[in-house]
KETI-448067 format. One line per field, with one value per residue (C-alpha): residue in one letter; x, y, z. Coordinates in nm, 2 decimals. Example, Ala and Ser with C-alpha at 12.3 -4.5 7.8 and 13.67 -1.06 7.14 Angstrom:
% KETI-448067
r = c(A, S);
px = c(1.23, 1.37);
py = c(-0.45, -0.11);
pz = c(0.78, 0.71);
This chain:
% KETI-448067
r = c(X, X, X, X, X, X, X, X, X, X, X, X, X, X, X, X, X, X, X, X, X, X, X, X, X, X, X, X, X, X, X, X, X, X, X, X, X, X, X, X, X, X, X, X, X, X, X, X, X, X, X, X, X, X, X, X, X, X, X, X, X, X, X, X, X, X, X, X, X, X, X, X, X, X, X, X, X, X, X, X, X, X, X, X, X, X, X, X, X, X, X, X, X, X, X, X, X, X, X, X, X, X, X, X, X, X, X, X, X, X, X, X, X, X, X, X, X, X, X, X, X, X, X, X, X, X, X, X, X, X, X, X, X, X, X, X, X, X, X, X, X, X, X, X, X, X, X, X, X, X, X, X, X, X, X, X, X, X, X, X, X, X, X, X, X, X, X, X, X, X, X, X, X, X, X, X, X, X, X, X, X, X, X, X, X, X, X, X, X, X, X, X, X, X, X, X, X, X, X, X, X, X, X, X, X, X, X, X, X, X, X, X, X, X, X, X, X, X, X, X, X, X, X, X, X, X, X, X, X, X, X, X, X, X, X, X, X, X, X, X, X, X, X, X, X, X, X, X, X, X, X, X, X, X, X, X, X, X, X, X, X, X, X, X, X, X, X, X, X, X, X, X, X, X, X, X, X, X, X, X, X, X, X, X, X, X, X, X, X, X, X, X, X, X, X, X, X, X, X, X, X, X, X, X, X, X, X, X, X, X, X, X, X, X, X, X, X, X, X, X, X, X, X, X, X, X, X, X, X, X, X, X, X, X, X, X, X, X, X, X, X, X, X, X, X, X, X, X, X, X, X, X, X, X, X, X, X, X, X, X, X, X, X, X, X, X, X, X, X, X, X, X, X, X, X, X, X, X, X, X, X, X, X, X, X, X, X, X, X, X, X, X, X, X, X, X, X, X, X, X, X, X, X, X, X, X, X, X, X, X, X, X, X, X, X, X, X, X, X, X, X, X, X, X, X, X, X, X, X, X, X, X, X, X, X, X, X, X, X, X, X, X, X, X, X, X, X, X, X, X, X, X, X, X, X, X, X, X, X, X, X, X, X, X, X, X, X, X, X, X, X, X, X, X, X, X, X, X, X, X, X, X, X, X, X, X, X, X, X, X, X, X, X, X, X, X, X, X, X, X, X, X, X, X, X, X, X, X, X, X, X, X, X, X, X, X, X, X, X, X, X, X, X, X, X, X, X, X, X, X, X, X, X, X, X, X, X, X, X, X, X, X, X, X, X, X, X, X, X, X, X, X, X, X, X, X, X, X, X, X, X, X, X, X, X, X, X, X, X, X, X, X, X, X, X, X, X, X);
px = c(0.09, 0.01, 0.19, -0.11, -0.19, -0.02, -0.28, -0.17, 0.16, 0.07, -0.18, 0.06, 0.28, -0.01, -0.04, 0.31, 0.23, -0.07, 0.11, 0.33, 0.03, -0.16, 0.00, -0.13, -0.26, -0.42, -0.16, 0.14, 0.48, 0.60, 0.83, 1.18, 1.09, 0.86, 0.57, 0.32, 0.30, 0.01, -0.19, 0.07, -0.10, -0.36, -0.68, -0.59, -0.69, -0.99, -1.36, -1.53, -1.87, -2.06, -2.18, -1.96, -1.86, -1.49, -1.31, -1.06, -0.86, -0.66, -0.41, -0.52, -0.92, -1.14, -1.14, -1.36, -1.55, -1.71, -1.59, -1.54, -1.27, -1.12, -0.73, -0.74, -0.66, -0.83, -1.12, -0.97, -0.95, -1.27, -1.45, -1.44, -1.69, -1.96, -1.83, -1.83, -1.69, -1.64, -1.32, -1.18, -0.84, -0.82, -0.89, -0.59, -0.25, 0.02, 0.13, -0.26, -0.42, -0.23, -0.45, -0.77, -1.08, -1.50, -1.67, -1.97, -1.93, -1.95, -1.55, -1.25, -1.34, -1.37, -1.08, -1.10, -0.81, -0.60, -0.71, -0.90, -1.19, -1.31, -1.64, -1.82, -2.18, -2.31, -2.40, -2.75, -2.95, -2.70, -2.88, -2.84, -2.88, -3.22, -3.32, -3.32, -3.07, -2.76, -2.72, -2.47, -2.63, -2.50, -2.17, -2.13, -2.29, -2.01, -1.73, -1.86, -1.89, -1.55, -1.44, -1.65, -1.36, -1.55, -1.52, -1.12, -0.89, -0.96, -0.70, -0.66, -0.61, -0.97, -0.89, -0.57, -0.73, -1.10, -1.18, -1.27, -1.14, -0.88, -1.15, -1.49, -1.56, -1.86, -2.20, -2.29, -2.18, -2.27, -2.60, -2.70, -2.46, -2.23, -1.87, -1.96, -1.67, -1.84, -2.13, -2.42, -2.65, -2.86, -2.89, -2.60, -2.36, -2.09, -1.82, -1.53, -1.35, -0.96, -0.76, -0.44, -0.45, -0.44, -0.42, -0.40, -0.75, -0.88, -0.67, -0.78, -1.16, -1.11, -1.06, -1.39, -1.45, -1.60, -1.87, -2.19, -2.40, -2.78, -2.81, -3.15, -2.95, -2.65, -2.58, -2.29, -1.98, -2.29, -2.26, -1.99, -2.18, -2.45, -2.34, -2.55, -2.39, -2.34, -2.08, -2.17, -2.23, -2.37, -2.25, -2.52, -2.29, -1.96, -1.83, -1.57, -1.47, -1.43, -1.29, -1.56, -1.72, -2.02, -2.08, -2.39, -2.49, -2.64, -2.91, -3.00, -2.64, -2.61, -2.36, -2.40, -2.28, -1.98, -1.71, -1.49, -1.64, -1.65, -1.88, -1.83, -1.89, -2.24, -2.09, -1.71, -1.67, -1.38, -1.20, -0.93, -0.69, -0.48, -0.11, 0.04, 0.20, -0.13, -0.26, -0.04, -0.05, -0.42, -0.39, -0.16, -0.36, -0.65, -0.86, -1.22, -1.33, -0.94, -0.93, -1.18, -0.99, -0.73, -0.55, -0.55, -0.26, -0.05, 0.28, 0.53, 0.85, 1.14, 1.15, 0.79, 0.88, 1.21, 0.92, 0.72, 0.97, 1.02, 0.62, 0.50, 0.15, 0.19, 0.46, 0.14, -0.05, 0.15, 0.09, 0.35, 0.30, 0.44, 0.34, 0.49, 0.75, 1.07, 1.29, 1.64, 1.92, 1.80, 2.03, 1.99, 2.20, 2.17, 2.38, 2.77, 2.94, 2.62, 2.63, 2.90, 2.80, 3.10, 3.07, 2.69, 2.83, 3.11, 2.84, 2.62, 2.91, 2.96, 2.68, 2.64, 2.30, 2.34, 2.36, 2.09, 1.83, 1.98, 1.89, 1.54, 1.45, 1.62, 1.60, 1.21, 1.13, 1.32, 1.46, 1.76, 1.66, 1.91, 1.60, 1.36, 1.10, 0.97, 1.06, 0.70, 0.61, 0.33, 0.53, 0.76, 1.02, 1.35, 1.67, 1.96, 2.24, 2.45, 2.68, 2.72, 2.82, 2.79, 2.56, 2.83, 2.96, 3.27, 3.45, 3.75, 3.55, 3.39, 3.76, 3.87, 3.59, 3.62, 4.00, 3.85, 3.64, 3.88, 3.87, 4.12, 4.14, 3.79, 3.47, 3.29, 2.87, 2.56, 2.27, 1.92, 1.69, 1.38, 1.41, 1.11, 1.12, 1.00, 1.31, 1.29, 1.42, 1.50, 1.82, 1.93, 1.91, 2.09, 2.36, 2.41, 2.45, 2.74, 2.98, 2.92, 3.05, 3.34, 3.47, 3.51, 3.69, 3.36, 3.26, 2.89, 2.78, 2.34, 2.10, 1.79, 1.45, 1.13, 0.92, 0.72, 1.01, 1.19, 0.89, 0.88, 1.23, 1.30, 1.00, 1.07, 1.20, 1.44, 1.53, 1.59, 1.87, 2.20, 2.15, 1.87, 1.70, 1.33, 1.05, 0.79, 0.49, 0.25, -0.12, -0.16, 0.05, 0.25, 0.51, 0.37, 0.26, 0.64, 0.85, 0.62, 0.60, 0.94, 1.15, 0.85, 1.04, 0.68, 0.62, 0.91, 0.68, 0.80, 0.56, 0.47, 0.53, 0.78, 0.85, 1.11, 1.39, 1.63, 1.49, 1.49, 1.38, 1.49, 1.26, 1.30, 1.19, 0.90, 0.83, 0.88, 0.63, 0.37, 0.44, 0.36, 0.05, -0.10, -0.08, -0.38, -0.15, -0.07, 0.19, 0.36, 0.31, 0.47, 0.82, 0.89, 0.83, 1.08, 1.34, 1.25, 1.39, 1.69, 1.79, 1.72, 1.92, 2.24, 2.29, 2.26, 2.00, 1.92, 2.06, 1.79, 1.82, 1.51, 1.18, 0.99, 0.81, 0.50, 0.46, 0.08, -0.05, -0.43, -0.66, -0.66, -1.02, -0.93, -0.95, -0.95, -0.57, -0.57, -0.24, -0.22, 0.07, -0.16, -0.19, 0.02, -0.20, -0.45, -0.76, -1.05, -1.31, -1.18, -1.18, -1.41, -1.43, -1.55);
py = c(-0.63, -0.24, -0.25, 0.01, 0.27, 0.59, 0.69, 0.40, 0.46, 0.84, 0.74, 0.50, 0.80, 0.94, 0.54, 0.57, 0.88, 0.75, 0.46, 0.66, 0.88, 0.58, 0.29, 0.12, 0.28, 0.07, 0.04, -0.40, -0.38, -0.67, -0.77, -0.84, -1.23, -1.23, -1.25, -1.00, -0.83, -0.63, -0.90, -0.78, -0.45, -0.38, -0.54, -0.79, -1.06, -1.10, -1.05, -0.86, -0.67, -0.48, -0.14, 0.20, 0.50, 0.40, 0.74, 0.77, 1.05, 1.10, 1.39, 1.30, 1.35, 1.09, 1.28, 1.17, 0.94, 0.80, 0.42, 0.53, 0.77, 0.63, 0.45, 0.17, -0.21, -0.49, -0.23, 0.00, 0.06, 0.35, 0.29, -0.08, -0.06, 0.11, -0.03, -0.43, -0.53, -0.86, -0.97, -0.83, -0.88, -1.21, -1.03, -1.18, -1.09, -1.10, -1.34, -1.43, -1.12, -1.10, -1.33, -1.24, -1.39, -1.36, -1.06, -0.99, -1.30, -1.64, -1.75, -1.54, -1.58, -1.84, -1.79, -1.96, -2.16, -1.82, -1.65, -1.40, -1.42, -1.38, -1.49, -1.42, -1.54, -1.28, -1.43, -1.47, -1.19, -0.93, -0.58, -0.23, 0.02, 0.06, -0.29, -0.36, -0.62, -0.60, -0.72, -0.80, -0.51, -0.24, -0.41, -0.35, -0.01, 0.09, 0.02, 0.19, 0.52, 0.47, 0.60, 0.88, 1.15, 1.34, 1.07, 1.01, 0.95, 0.57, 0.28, 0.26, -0.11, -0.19, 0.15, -0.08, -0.45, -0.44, -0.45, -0.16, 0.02, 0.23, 0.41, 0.41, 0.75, 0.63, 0.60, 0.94, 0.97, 0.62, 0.66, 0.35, 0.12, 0.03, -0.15, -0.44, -0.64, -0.66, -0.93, -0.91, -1.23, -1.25, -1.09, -1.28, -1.34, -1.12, -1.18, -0.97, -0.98, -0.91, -0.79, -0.96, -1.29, -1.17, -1.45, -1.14, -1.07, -1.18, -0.87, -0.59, -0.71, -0.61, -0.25, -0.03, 0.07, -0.29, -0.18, -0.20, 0.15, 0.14, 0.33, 0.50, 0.61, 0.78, 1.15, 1.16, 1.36, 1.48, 1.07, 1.06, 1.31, 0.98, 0.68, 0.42, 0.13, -0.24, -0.29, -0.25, 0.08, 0.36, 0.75, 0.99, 1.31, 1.42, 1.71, 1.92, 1.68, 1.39, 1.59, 1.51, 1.17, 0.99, 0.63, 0.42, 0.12, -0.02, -0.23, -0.43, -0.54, -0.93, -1.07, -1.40, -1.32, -1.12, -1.31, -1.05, -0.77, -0.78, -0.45, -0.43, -0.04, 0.11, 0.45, 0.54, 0.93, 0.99, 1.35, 1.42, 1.70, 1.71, 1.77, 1.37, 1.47, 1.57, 1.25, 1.04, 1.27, 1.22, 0.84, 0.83, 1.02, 0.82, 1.07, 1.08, 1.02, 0.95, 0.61, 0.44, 0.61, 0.48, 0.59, 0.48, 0.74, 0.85, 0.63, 0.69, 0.84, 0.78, 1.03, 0.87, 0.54, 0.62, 0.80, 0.50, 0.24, 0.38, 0.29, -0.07, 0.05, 0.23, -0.03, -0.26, -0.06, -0.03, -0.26, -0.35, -0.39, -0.42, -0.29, -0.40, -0.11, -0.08, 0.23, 0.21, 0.35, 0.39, 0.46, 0.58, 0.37, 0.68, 0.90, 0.82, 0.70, 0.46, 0.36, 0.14, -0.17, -0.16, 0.16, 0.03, -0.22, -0.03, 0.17, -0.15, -0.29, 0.03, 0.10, 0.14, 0.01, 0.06, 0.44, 0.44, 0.28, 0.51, 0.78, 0.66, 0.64, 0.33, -0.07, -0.05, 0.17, 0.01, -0.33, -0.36, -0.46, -0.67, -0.78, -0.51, -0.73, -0.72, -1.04, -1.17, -1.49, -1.27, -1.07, -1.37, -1.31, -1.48, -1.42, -1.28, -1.07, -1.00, -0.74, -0.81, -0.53, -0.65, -0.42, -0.15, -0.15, -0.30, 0.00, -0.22, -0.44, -0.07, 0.06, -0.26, -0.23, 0.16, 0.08, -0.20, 0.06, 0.29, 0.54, 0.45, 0.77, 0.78, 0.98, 1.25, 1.22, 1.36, 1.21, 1.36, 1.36, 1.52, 1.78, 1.63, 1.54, 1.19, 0.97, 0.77, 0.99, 1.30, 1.47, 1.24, 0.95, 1.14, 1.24, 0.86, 0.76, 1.02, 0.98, 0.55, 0.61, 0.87, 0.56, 0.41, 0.73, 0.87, 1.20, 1.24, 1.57, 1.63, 1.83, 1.84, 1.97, 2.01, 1.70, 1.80, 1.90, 1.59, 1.37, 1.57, 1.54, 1.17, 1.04, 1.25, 1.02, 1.27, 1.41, 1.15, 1.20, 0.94, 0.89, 0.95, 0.80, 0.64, 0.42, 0.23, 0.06, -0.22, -0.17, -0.55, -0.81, -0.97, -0.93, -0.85, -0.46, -0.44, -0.58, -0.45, -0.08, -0.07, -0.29, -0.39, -0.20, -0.17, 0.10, 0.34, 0.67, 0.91, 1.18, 1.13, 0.97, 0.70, 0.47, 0.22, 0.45, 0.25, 0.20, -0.17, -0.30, -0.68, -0.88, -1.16, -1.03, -0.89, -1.24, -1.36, -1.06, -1.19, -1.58, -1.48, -1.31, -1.59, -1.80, -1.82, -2.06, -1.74, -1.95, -2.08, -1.70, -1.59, -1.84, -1.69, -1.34, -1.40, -1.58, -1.27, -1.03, -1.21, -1.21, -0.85, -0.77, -0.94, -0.57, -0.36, -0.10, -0.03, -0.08, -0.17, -0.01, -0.06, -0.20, 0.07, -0.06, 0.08, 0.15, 0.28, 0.35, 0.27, 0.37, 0.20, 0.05, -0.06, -0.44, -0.64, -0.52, -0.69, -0.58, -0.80, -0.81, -0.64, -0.33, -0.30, -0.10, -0.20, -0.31, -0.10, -0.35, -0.62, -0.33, -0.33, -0.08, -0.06);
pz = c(-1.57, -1.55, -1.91, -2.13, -1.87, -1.79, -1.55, -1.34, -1.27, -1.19, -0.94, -0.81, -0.66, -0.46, -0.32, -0.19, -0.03, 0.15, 0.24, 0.43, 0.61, 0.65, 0.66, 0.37, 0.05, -0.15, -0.30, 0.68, 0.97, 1.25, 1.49, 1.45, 1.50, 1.21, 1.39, 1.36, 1.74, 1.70, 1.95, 2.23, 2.23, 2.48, 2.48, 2.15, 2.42, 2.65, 2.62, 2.35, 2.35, 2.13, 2.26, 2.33, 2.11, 1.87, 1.82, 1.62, 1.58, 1.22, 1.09, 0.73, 0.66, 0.49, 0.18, -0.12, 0.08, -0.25, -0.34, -0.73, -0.61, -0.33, -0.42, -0.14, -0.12, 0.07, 0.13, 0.29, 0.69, 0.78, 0.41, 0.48, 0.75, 0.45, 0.14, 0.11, -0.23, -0.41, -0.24, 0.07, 0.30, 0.60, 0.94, 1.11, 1.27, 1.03, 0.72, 0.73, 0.68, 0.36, 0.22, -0.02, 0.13, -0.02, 0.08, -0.10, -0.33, -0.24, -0.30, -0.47, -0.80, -1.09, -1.35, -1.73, -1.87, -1.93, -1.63, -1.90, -1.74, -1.34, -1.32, -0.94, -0.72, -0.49, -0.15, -0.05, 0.17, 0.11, 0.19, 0.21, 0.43, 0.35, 0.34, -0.09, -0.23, -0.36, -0.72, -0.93, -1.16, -0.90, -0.82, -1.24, -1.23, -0.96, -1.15, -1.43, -1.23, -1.16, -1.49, -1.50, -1.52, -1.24, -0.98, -1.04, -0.78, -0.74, -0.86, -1.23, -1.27, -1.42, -1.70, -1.77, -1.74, -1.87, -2.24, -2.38, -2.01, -2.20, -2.39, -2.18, -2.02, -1.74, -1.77, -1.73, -2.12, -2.23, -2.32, -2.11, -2.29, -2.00, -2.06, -2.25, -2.05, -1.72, -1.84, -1.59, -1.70, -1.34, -1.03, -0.85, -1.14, -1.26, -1.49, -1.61, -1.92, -1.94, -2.19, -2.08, -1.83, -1.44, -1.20, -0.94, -1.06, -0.67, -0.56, -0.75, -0.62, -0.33, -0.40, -0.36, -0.71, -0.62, -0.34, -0.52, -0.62, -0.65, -0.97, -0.86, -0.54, -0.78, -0.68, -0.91, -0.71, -0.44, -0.35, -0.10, 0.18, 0.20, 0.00, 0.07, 0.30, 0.23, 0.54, 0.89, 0.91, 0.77, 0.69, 0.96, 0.89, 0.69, 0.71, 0.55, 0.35, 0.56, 0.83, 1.05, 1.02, 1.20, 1.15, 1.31, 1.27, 0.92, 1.07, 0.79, 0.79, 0.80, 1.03, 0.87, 0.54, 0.65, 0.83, 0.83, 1.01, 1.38, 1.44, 1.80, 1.83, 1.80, 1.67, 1.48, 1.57, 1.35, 1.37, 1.11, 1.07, 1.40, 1.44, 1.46, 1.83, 1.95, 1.86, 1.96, 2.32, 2.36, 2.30, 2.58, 2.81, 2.75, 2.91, 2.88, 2.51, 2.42, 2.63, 2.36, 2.06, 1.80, 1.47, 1.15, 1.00, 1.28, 1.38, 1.68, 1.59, 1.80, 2.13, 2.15, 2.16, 2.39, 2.64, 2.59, 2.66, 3.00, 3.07, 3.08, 3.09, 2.76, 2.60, 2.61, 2.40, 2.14, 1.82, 1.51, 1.21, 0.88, 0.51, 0.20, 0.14, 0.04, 0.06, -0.18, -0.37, -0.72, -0.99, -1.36, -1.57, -1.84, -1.66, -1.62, -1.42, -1.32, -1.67, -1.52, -1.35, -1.12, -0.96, -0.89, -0.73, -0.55, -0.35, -0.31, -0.11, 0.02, 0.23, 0.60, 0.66, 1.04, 1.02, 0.75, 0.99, 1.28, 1.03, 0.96, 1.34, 1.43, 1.46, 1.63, 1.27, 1.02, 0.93, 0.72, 0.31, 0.06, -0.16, -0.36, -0.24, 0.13, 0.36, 0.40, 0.18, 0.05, -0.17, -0.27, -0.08, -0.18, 0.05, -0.13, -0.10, -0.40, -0.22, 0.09, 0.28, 0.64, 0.86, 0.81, 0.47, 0.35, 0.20, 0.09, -0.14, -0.28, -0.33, -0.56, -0.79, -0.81, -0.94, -1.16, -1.31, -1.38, -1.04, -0.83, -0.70, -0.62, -0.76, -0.69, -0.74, -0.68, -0.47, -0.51, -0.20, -0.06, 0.18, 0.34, 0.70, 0.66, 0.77, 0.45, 0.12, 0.38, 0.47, 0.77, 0.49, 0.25, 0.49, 0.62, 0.26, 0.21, 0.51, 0.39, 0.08, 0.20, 0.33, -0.01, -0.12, -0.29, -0.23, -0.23, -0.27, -0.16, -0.37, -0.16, -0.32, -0.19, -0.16, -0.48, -0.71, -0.60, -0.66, -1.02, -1.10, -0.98, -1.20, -1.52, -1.78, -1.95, -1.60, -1.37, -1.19, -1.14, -0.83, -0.60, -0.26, -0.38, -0.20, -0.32, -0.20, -0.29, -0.36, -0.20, -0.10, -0.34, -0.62, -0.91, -0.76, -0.67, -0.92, -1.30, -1.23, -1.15, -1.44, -1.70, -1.97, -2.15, -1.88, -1.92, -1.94, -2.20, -2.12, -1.76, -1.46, -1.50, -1.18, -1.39, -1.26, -1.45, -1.78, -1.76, -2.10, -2.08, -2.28, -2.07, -1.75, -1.98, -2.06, -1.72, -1.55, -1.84, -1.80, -1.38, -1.45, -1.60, -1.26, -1.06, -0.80, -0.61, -0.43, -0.74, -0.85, -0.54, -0.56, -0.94, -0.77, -0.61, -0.84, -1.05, -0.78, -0.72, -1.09, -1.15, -0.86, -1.03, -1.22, -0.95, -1.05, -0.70, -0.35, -0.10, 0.22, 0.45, 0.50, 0.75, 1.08, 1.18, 1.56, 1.67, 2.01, 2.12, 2.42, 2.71, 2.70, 2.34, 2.25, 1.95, 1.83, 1.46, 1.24, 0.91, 0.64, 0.39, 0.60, 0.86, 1.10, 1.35, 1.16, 1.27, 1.19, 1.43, 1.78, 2.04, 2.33, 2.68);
């Protein structure tokens, strides 16, 4: 998967960093119990009404507000209540949210015998905003737009999948051809044409390059200040940019074709570009406005959660969640003495995972990782610990296979980190890293650069360091997002951004990521994610350190608190207010 396109795997870096702002890119966190806890927040239980003004008040704004060029998975949170598209996320708390459900068409797609194909029905009396239908013409004419090079931004898969994708530049310069691989034959059929089998195919539907465009309504990159609403509601006012967004209700909306969708609010007043503590201040307060608000990008960090703790009233409104993330160790194989698969797994054993979580905010931020992929049966998940280090190292065990290598005096090295204050590739990682291995007689020394140089330099193919701190997120929930960017050898980038920090070319886990795709069984998919995993991680290319947590505070006349395994956060379209 992802194997022909550059473009992907440079867009998948700005994914990871809106995972981080928002909790989910696309490209969800829970208890420690595995049990999603978002329904302990305030309000997930008890009556629901429509009515009432949602606020919601963001650091990042909605920028782009245009489905071609928005990068988001399972629809999105905010452009999910305007955009419906093919396929879409479950509503539910936890491992069931994770799964892909019909949106706009009537199941999650019909696959041929090589899973070549993804053939879809539109529903019946599907509308918008201004009361004409929505046809399988304008779900086609959406993608299209999509790969107009003035409407970038959005997630590259279809550039990499479609046939003919690689090459078609939009139908602003097609003449009125359109991409011959999307095959409109009636008003409610659609059917896709792949260059390579995807049995994830149901996935990438649900991403809004999917929301169908009227083609007469088109206002090329003028589109996103009034695109015209299949969901719920509909766009009154943006401005700056999405700094400032109004939603009302789209009253030729059908509940009856959406079973998604709750709708409870009249209006969404969304406010973007405040500092995080403010936000998470003025949620507390709940004070006028503020008690029927939320946020879709802002987490607790840990003073607010110690302040929090001490308050039962504001403990309750506080929901979990978890996203498929992983933050880890990466080394480059290239570059001595990690060309040596004992001193790999000297510093495997090595680590002190307890001070690394202490370092990313502690135990309610961050669970402990052995496995690349996350633990949620979405992603595959299959248990494993090759090194095991205990919760704080086993510098012994390091020591022995440092002398079996040939340093039995020890080594000195070189970790590369952000000097980014984001508790996951910053300096209090870094540091908790380097007093762990001191222990094993390795002395670590830190090069910190700024988040942008270090994003440059860990990704650059002829640059990448030996040894460097890395994340990585998942544009939906399951393996095959995780485990092909990052040790598909068909996508070591020479000449841009290159996320297979190890230059992992093994033609058999080639095979394997191929032989995966094919499934359409996402559960049989899921158990050879996971086998997959456990193999690579036999050589030590990475040491996994931690899976982040997401902790989010809501109003106090909030209700309907909804946090899936796809996303992690509280799901917007599932709240009500007083």
């Amino acid at each position: 998967m992802f194997r022909h396109s550059h473009i992907s795997r440079r867009l998948a870096a700005v994914t990871v960093s809106l995972v981080l702002a928002g909790g989910a890119a696309a490209c969800g966190p829970k208890g420690s119990d595995g049990e999603s806890s978002g329904a302990a927040a305030s309000g997930a239980t008890g009556q629901q009404q429509k009515g009432g003004t949602l606020t919601v008040l963001n650091n990042e704004p909605q920028n782009d507000f245009d489905p071609a060029r928005l990068y988001t998975s399972g629809g999105g949170n905010v452009p999910s209540l305007v955009f419906r598209t093919l396929t879409t996320r479950n509503r539910e708390d936890g491992a069931a949210g994770a799964k892909v459900v019909p949106d706009l068409a009537t199941d999650t797609g019909k696959a041929n015998a090589d899973a070549t194909e993804w053939t879809y029905t539109l529903k019946d009396g599907l509308k918008y905003e201004d009361g004409t239908p929505i046809t399988t013409a304008d779900i086609k004419y959406g993608i299209e737009r999509s790969f107009a090079a003035e409407l970038s931004g959005g997630a590259p898969y279809l550039r990499d999948w479609l046939v003919g994708g690689d090459t078609y530049q939009g139908p602003y310069k097609d003449g009125g051809k359109g991409l011959d691989s999307i095959v409109v034959p009636d008003a409610k059929t659609i059917t896709f044409k792949l260059r390579k089998p995807e049995g994830e195919f149901p996935f990438v539907a649900t991403q809004t390059q999917f929301a169908p465009v009227p083609k007469a309504k088109d206002t090329g990159v003028k589109y996103e200040e009034h695109p015209i609403s299949s969901g719920p509601y509909k766009v009154v006012k943006n401005e700056n940019d999405g700094e400032r967004l109004t939603l009302e209700r789209n009253e030729n909306w059908d509940p009856k074709t959406d079973e998604e969708r709750k709708a409870y609010p009249d209006k969404i007043d969304v406010r973007s570009g405040l500092d995080s503590a403010v936000i998470n201040q003025r949620l507390s307060t709940s004070s006028g406005a503020d008690a029927a608000a939320i946020t879709t990008d802002t987490n607790l960090g840990p003073a607010e959660l110690a302040q929090i703790g001490a308050d039962k009233n504001l403990a309750a409104r506080v929901g979990t969640g978890h996203f498929g993330y992983i933050n880890y160790l990466a080394f480059n194989p290239k570059v001595a003495p990690f060309d040596n698969p004992k001193v790999r797994q000297a510093i495997s054993y090595a680590i002190n995972r307890t001070s690394v979580i202490n370092a990313a905010g502690g135990s309610a931020l961050a669970e402990p990782a052995t496995t690349f992929l996350p633990e949620r049966e979405a992603f595959g998940h299959a248990a494993y610990d090759h090194f095991p280090a205990g919760k704080t190292g086993d510098p012994a065990k390091a020591k022995q296979l440092l002398a079996e290598a040939g340093f039995k005096d020890g080594l000195t090295i070189t970790l590369t980190h952000s000097t980014a204050q984001n508790r996951q590739t910053s300096p209090e990682v870094a540091t908790a890293v380097q007093q762990a291995l001191a222990a094993a007689g390795i002395t670590v020394k830190l090069e910190g650069l700024e988040n942008n140089a270090f994003n440059e330099k860990r990704w650059d193919v002829k640059n990448t360091p030996g040894f460097f701190l890395s994340r990585w997120g998942a544009d939906w929930p399951s393996g095959a997002p995780f485990l092909a960017p990052i040790f598909d050898g068909r996508q070591i980038v020479k000449d841009g951004s290159n996320y297979n920090h190890a230059q992992l070319d093994d033609p058999a886990v080639n095979t394997e990521i191929d032989e995966i795709a094919k499934l359409t069984d996402l559960a049989a998919a899921g158990k050879r994610w996971g086998a997959l995993d456990k193999k690579i991680g036999e050589q030590a290319l990475d040491v996994p350190l931690f899976h982040p947590v997401y902790k989010r505070l809501v109003g106090k006349d909030v209700k309907g608190v909804v946090i899936s395994d796809w996303t992690g956060v509280l799901d917007i379209s599932q709240v009500s207010v007083k």
